[in-house]
MMTF fields as JSON, N, C-alpha, C and O atoms, coordinates in Angstrom:
{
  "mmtfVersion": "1.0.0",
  "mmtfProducer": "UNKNOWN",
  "numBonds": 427,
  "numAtoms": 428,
  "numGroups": 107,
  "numChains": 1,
  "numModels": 1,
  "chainsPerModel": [1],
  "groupsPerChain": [107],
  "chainIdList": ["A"],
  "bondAtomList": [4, 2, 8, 6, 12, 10, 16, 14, 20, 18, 24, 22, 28, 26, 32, 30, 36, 34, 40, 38, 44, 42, 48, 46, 52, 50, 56, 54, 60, 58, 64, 62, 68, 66, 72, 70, 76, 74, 80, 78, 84, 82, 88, 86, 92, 90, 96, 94, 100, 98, 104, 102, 108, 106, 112, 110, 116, 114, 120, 118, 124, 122, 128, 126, 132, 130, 136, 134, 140, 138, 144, 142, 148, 146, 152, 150, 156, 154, 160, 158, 164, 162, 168, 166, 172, 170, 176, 174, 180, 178, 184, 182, 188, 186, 192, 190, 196, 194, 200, 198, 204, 202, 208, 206, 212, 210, 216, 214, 220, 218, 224, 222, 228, 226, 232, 230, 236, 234, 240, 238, 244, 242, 248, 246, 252, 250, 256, 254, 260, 258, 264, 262, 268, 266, 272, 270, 276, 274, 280, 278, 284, 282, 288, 286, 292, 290, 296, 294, 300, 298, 304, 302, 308, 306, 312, 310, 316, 314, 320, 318, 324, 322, 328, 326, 332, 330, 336, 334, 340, 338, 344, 342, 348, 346, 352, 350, 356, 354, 360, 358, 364, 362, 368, 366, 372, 370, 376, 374, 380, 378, 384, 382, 388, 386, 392, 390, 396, 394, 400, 398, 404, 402, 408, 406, 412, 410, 416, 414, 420, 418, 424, 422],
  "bondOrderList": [1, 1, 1, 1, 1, 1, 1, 1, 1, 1, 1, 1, 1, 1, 1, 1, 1, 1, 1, 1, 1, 1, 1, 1, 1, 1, 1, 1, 1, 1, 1, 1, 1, 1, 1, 1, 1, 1, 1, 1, 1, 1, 1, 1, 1, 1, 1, 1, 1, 1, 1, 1, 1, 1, 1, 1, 1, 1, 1, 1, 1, 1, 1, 1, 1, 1, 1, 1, 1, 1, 1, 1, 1, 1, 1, 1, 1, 1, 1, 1, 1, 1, 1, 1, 1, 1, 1, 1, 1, 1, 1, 1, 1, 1, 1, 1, 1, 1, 1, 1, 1, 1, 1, 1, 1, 1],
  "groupList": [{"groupName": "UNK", "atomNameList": ["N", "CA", "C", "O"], "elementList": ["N", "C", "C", "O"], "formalChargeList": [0, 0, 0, 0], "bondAtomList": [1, 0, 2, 1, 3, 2], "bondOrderList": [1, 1, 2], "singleLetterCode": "X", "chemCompType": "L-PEPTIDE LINKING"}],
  "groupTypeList": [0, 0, 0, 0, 0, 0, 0, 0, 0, 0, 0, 0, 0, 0, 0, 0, 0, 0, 0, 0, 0, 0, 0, 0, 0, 0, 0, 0, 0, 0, 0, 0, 0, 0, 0, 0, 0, 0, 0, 0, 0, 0, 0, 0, 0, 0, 0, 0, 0, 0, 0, 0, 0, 0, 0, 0, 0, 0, 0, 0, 0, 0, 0, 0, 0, 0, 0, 0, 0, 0, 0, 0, 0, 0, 0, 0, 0, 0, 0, 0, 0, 0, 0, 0, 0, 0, 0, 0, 0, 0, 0, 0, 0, 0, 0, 0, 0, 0, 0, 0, 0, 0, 0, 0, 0, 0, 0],
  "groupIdList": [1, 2, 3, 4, 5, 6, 7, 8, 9, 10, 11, 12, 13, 14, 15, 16, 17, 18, 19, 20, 21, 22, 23, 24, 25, 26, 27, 28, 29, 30, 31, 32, 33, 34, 35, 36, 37, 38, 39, 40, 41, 42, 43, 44, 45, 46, 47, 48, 49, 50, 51, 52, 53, 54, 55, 56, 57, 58, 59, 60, 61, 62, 63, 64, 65, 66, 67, 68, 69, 70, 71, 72, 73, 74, 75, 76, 77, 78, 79, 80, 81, 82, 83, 84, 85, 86, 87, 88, 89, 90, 91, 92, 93, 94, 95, 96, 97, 98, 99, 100, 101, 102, 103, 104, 105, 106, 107],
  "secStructList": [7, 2, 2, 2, 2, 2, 2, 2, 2, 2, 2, 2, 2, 2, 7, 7, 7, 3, 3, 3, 7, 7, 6, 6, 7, 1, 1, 7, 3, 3, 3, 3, 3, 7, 6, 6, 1, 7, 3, 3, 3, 3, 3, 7, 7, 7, 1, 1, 2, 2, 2, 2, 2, 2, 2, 2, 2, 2, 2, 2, 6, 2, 2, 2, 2, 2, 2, 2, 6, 7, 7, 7, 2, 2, 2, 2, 2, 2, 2, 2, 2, 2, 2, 2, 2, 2, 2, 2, 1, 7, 7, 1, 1, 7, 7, 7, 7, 7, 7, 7, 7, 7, 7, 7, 7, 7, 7],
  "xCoordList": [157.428, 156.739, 156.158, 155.035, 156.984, 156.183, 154.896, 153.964, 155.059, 153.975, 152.338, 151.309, 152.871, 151.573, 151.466, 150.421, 152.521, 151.643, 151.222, 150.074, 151.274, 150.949, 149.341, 148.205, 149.843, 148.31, 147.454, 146.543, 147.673, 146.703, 145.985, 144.969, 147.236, 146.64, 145.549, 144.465, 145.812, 145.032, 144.046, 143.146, 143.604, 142.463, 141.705, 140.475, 142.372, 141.645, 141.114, 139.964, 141.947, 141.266, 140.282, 139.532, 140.022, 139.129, 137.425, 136.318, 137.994, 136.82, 137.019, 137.985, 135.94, 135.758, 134.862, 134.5, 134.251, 133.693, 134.06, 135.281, 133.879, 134.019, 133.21, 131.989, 133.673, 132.804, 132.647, 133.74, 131.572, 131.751, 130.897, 129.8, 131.625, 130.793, 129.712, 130.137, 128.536, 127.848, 127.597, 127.079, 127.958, 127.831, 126.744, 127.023, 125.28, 124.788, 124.137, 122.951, 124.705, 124.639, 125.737, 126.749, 125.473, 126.533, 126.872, 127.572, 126.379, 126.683, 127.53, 127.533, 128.236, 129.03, 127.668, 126.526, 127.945, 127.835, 128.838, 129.93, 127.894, 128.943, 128.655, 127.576, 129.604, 129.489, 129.907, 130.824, 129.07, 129.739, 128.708, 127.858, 129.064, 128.781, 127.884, 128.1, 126.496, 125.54, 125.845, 126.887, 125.033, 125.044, 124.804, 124.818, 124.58, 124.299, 125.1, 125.068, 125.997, 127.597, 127.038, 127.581, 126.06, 125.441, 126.462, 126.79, 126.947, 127.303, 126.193, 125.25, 126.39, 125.375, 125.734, 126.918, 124.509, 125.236, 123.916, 122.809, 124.387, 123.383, 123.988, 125.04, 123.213, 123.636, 124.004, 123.333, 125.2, 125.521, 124.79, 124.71, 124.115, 123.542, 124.506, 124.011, 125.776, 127.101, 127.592, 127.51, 128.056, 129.079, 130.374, 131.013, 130.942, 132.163, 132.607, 131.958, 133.74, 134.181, 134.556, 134.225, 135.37, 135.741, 134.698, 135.166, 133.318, 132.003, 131.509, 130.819, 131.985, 131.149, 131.719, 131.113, 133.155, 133.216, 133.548, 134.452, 133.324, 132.951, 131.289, 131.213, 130.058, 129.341, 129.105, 128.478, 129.675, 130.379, 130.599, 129.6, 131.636, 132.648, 131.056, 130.749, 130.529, 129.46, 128.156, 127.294, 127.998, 127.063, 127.688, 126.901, 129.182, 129.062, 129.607, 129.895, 129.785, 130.197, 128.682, 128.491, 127.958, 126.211, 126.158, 126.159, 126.104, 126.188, 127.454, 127.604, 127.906, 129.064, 128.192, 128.033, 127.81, 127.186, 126.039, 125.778, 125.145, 124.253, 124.502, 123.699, 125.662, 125.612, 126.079, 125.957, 126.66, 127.139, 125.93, 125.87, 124.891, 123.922, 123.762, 122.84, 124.618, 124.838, 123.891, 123.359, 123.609, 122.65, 121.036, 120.113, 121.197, 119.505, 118.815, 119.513, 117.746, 117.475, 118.224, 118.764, 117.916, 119.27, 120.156, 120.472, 121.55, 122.615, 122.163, 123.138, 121.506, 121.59, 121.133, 121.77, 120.143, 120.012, 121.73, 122.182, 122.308, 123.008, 124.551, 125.207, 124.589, 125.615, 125.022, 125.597, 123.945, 123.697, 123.724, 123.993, 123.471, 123.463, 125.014, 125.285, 125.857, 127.07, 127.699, 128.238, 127.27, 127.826, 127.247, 127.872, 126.196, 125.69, 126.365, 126.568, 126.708, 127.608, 128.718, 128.814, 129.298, 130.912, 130.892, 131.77, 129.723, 130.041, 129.537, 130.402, 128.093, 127.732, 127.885, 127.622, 128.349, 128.083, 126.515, 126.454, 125.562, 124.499, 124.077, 124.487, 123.057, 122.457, 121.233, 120.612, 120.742, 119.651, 118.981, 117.874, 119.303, 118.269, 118.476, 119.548, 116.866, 116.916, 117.382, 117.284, 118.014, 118.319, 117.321, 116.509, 117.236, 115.982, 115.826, 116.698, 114.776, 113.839, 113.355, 112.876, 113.39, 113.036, 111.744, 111.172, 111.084, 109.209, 109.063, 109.816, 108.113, 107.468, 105.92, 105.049, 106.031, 104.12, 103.461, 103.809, 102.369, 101.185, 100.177, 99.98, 99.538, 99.038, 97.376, 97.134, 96.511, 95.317, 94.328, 94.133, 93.773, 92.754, 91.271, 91.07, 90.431, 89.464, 87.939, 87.031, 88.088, 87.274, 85.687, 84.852],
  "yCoordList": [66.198, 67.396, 67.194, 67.559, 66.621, 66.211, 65.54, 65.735, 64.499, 63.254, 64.59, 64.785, 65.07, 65.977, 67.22, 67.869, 67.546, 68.533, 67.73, 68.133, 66.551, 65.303, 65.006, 65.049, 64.718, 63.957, 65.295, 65.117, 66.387, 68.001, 68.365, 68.971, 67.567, 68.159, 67.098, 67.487, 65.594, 64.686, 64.919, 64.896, 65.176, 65.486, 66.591, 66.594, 67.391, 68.758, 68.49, 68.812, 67.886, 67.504, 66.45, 66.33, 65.325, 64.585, 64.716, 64.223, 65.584, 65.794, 67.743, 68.462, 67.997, 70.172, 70.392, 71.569, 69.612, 70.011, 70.965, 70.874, 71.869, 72.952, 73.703, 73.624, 74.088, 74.522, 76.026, 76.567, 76.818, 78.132, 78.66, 78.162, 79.961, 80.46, 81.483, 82.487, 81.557, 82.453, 84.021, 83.677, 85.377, 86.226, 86.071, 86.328, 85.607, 85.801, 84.638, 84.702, 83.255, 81.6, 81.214, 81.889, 80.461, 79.387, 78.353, 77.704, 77.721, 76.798, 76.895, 77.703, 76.095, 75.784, 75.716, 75.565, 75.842, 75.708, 74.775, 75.036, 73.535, 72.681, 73.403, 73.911, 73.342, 74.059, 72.58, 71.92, 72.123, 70.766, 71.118, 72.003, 70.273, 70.127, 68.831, 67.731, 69.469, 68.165, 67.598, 67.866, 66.849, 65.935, 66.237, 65.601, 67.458, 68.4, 69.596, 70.44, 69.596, 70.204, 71.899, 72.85, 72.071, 73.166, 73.119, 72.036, 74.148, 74.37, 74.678, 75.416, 73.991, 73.523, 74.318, 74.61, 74.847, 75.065, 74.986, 75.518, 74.245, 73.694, 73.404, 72.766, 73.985, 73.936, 72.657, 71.632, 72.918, 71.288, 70.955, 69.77, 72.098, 72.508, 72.088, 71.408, 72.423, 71.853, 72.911, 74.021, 72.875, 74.099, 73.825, 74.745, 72.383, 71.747, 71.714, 71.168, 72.322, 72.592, 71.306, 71.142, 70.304, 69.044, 68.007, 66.994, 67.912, 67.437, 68.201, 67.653, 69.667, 70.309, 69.481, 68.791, 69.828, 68.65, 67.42, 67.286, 66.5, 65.158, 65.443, 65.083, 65.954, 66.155, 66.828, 66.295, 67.814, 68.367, 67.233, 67.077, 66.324, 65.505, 64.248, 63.643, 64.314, 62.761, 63.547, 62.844, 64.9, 65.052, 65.187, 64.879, 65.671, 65.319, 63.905, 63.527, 63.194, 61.599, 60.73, 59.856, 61.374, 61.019, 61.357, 60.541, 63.253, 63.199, 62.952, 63.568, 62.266, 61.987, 60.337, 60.03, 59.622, 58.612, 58.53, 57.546, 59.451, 59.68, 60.107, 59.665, 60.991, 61.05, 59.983, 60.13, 58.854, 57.824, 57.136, 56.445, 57.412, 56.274, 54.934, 54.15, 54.743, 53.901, 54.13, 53.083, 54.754, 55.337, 54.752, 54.771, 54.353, 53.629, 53.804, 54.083, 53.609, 54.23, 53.88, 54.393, 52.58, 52.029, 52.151, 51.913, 52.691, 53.092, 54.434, 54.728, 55.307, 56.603, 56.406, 57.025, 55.636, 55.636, 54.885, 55.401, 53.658, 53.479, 54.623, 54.852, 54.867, 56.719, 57.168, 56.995, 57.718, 59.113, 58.27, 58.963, 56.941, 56.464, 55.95, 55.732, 55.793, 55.78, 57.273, 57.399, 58.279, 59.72, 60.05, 60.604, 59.64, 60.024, 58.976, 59.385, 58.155, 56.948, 58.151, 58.797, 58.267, 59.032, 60.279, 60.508, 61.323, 62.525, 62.313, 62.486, 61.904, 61.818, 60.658, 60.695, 59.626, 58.211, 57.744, 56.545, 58.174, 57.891, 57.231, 57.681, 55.907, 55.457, 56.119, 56.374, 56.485, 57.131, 55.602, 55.769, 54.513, 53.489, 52.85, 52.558, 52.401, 51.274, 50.3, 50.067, 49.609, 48.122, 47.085, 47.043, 46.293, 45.266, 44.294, 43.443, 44.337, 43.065, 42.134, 42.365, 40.863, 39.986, 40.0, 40.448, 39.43, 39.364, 38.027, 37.058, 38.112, 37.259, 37.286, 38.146, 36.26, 35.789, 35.914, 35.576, 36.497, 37.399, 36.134, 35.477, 35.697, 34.706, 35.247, 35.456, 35.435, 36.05, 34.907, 33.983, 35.017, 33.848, 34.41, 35.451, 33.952, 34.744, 33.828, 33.307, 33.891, 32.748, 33.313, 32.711],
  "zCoordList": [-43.697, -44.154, -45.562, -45.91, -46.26, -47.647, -47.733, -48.513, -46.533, -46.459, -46.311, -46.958, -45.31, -45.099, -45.794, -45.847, -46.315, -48.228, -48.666, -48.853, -49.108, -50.382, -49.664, -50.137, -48.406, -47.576, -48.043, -48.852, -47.644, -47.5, -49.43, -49.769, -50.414, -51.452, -51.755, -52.188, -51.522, -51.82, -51.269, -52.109, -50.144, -49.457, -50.299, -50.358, -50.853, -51.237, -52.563, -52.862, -53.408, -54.543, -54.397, -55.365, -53.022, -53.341, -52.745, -52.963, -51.989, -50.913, -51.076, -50.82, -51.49, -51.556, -50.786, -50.783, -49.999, -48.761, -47.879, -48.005, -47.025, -46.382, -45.065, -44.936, -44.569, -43.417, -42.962, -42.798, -42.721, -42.665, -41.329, -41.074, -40.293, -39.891, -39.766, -39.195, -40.089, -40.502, -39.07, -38.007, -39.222, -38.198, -37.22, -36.049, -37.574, -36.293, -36.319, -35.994, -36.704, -36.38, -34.804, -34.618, -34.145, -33.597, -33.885, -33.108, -35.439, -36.104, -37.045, -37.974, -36.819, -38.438, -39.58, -39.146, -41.051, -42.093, -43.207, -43.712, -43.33, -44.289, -45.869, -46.176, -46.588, -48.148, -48.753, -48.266, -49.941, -50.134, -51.821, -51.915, -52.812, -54.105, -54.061, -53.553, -54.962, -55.071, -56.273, -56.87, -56.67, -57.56, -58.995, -60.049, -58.617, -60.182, -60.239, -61.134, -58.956, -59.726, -59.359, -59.922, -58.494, -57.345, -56.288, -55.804, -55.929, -54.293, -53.404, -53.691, -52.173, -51.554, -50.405, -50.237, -49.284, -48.25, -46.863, -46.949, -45.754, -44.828, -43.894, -43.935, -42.455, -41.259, -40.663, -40.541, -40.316, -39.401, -38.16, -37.838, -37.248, -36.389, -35.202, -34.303, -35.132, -34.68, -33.852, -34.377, -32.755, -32.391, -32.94, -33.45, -32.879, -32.504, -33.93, -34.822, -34.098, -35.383, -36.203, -37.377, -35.369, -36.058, -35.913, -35.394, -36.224, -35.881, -37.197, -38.056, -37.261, -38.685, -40.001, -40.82, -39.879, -41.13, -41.111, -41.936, -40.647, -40.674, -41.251, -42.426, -40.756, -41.188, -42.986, -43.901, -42.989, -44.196, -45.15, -45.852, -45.437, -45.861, -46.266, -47.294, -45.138, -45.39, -46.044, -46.573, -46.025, -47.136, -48.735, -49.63, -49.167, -50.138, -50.126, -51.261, -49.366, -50.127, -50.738, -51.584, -49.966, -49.98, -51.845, -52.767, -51.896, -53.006, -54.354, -55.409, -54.006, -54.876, -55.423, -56.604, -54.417, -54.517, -55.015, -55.708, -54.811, -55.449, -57.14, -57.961, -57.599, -58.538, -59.772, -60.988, -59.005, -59.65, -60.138, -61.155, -59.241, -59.461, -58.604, -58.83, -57.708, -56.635, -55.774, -55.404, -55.464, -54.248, -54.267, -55.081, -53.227, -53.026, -51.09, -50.115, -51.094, -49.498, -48.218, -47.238, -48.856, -47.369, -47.217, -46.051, -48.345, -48.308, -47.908, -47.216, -47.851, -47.457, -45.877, -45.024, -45.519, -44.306, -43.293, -42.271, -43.983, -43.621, -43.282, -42.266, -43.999, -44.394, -43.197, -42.123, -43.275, -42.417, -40.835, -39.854, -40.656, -39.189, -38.812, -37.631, -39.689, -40.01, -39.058, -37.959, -40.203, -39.792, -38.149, -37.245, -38.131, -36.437, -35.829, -34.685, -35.903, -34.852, -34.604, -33.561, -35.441, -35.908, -35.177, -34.344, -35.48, -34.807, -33.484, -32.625, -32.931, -31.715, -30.741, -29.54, -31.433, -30.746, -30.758, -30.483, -30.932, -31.175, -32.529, -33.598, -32.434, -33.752, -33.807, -32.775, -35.154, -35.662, -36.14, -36.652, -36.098, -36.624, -35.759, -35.23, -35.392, -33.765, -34.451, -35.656, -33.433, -34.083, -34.158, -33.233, -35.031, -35.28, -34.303, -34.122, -33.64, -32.774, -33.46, -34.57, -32.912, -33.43, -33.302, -32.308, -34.458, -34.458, -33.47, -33.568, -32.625, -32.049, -32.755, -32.888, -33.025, -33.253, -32.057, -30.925, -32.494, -31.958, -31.704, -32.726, -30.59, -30.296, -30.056, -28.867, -30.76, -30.224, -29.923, -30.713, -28.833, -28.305, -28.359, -27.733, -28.9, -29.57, -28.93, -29.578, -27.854, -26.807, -26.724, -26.05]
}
């Protein structure tokens, strides 16, 4: 019982992410802190409550990262195709094909 007060407070102080339902939404609402120390708040477009915050949780780790200064495009694309693996099983970035040279015969 301790392990999981200790686990529940660590979580709370590291991650203030949150999830809310709005009266005439069927979505969750993640509440999460940007990078300029704003509470933030944006539809998960989620029914599934444990899907809202995982979503929740990876927008502020986005901005937590962002506010370090770490943050550059491909780490955000990587994150957010990360978070869609995680909640849907789906990738948001095709995976890369190899280039074949283009042979044009110009007869």
């Amino acid at each position: 019982m301790v392990f999981l007060e200790l686990f529940i407070l660590t979580f709370i102080l590291t991650c203030m992410a949150s999830i809310v339902k709005r009266k005439k939404s069927r979505f969750w609402t993640a509440c999460y802190t940007s990078r300029d120390g704003r509470q933030l708040k944006k539809s998960t477009k989620t029914t599934d409550k444990n899907q809202a915050i995982e979503i929740a949780i990876g927008y502020e780790r986005l901005e937590r990262r962002a506010s370090a200064g770490a943050l550059i495009s491909n780490q955000i694309k990587k994150v957010s195709n990360d978070l869609s693996k995680q909640v849907t099983g789906d990738s948001i970035i095709a995976p890369a094909t190899p280039c074949k040279s283009l042979v044009v015969n110009c007869s």
